[in-house]
TORVEXBA-446667 format. One line per 4 residues: for each residue x, y, z negated of C-alpha. Coordinates in steps of 0.02 Angstrom, whole numbers, plus 50000, padded with zeros to 5 digits. Layout:
N
X Y Z ~ ...
END
This chain:
219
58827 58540 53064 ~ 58668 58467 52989 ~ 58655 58344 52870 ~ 58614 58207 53013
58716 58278 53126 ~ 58850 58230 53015 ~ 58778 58050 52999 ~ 58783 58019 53167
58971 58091 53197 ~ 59012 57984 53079 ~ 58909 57813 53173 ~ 58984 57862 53332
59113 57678 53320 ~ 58932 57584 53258 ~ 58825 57692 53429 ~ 58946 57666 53562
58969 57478 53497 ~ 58804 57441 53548 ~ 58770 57537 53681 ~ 58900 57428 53753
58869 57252 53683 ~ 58831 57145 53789 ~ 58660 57099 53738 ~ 58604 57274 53795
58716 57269 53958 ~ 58663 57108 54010 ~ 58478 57148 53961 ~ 58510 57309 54105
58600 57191 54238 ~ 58454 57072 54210 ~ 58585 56935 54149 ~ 58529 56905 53984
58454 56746 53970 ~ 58298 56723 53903 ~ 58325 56651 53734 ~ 58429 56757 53671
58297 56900 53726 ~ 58163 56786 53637 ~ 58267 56762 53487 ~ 58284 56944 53471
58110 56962 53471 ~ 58067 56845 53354 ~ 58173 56908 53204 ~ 58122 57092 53263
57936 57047 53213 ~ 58005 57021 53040 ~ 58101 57173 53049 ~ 57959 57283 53105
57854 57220 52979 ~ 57944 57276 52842 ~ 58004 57414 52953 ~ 57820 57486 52941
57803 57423 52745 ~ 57940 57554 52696 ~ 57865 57678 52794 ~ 57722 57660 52685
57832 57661 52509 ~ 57927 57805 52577 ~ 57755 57922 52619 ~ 57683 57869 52441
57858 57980 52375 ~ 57852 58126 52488 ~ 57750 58277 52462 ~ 57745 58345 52603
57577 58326 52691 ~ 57619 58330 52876 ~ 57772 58204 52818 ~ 57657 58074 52742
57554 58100 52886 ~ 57681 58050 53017 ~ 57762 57894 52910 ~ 57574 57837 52873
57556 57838 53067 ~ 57729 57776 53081 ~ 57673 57610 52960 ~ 57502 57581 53051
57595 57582 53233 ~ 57496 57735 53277 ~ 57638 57844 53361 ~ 57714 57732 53476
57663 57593 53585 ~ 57792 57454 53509 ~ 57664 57360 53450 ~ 57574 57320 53599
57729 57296 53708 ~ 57773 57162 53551 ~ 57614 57086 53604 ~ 57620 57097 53776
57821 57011 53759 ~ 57748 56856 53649 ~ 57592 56821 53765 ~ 57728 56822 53910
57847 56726 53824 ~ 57728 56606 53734 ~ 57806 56649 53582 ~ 57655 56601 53466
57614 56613 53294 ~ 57661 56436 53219 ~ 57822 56468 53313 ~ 57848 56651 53230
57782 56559 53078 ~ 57916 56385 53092 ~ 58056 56529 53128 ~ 58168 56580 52960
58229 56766 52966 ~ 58390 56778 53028 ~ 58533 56803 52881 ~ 58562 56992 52977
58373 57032 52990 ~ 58363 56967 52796 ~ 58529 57090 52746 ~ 58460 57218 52848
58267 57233 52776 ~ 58347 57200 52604 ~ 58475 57362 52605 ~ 58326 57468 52680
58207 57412 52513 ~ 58382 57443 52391 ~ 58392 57629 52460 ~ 58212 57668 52459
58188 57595 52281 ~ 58373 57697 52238 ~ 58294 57884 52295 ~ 58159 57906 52434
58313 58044 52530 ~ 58425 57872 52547 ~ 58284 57788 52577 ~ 58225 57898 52757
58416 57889 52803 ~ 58426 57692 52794 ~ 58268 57707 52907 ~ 58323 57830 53013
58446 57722 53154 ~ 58314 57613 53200 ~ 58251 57779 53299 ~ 58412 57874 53349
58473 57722 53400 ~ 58356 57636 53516 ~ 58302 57827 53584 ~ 58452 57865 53641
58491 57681 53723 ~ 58321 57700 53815 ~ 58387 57855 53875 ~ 58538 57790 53938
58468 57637 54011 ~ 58285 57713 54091 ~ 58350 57771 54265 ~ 58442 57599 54273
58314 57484 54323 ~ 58322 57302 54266 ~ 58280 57185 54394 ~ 58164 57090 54238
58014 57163 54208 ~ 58003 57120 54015 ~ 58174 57187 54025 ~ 58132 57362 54104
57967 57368 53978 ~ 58089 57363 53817 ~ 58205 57491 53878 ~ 58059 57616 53935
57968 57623 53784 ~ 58113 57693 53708 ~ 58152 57819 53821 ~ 57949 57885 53799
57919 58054 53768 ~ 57806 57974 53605 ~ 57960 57888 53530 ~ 58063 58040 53575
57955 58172 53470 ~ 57948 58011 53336 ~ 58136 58024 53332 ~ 58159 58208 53302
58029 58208 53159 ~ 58141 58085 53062 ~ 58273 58169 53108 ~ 58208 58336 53048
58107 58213 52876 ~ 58290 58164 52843 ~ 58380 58347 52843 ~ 58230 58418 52746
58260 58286 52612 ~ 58429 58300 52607 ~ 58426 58495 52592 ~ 58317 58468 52416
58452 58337 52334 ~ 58615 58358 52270 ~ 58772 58319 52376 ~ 58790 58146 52288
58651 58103 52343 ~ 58688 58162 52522 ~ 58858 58065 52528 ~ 58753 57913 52469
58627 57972 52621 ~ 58779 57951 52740 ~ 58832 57799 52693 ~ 58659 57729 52696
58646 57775 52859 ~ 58817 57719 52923 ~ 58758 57523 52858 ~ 58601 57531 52941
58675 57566 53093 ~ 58795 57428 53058 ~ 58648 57302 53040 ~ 58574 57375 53179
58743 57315 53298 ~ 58745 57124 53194 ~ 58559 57141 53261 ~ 58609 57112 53436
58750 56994 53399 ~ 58634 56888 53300 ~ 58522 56879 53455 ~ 58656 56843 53549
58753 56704 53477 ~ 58563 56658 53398 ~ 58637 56641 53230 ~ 58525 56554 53102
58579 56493 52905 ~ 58703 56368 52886 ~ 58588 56288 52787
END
């Protein structure tokens, strides 16, 4: 098995956890209220934000041209359409900027974006594993979910640009970024790989429950 193959044998629990939380069911039934959806996206503009900010770090350690190409593209939004659907979801929802602005990142979204910047600055390899769920991930729950049909709209609009053949190819090249990287470093490094892996995909489920119970600081 490859190097990623192993990561996500060993995410399995974390995958099939939120393919079946109930944020992601309800958003297919079309039972998801609204809020939560809107509190989701909210604390993913934060996310994405830094999201594209490591792709950025991550290219300036690679040497690989056609791999700095991609996360450059990656960091500037050019090779999918999330973006503009992010757009698109705020100008629906009236989600505006002073509200974005008067909304604190969730404690998840901060623990999440702050493990992501520990690996990178630990070694670039961790660094491209921690980043690498955010794609498997929501890829393969846009596949699952695209022939399903939400009766929302907004609803069916996340869940298909998931399951595009852009964020597909996307997908693989991290996938194939992170095996290449972890064929160069030593097999301390790998484990370390794994296990940065297995805790994004843990922040990735706590992503969904924070929507869902809206969690904010205690303080």
């Amino acid at each position: 098995m490859t190097l990623t193959e192993n990561m996500r044998t060993a995410a399995d629990e974390l995958f099939t956890a939120s393919f079946n939380h109930p944020f992601i069911t309800e958003l297919t039934t079309g039972n998801l209220p609204m809020d939560r959806f809107r509190f989701y996206l909210k604390q993913d503009a934060y996310y994405l934000k830094e999201f594209s900010r490591l792709h950025h770090l991550l290219a300036l350690q690679l040497a690989e041209p056609a791999d700095v190409k991609f996360l450059e593209a990656e960091a500037n939004g050019l090779n999918n359409s999330e973006q503009d659907v992010r757009k698109e979801f705020f100008q629906q929802l009236q989600i505006t900027t002073d509200e974005l602005t008067n909304t604190p990142m969730a404690p998840n979204t901060y623990n999440y974006v702050t493990h992501m910047e520990h690996e990178l600055a630990t070694n670039p390899a961790q660094g491209a594993a921690a980043l690498l769920p955010c794609y498997w991930l929501y890829n393969q729950i846009g596949e699952r979910l695209v022939q399903q049909s939400s009766p929302i709209k907004i609803y069916q609009q996340f869940i298909d640009t998931y399951a595009s053949p852009e964020f597909t190819v996307a997908t693989n090249t991290m996938i194939d970024i992170v095996d290449r990287l972890g064929e160069e470093t030593t097999s301390v490094v790998q484990s370390e790989m794994i296990t940065a892996f297995l805790r994004s995909s843990y922040f990735e489920l706590n992503f969904w429950q924070t929507a869902y119970d809206e969690t904010t600081w205690p303080f």
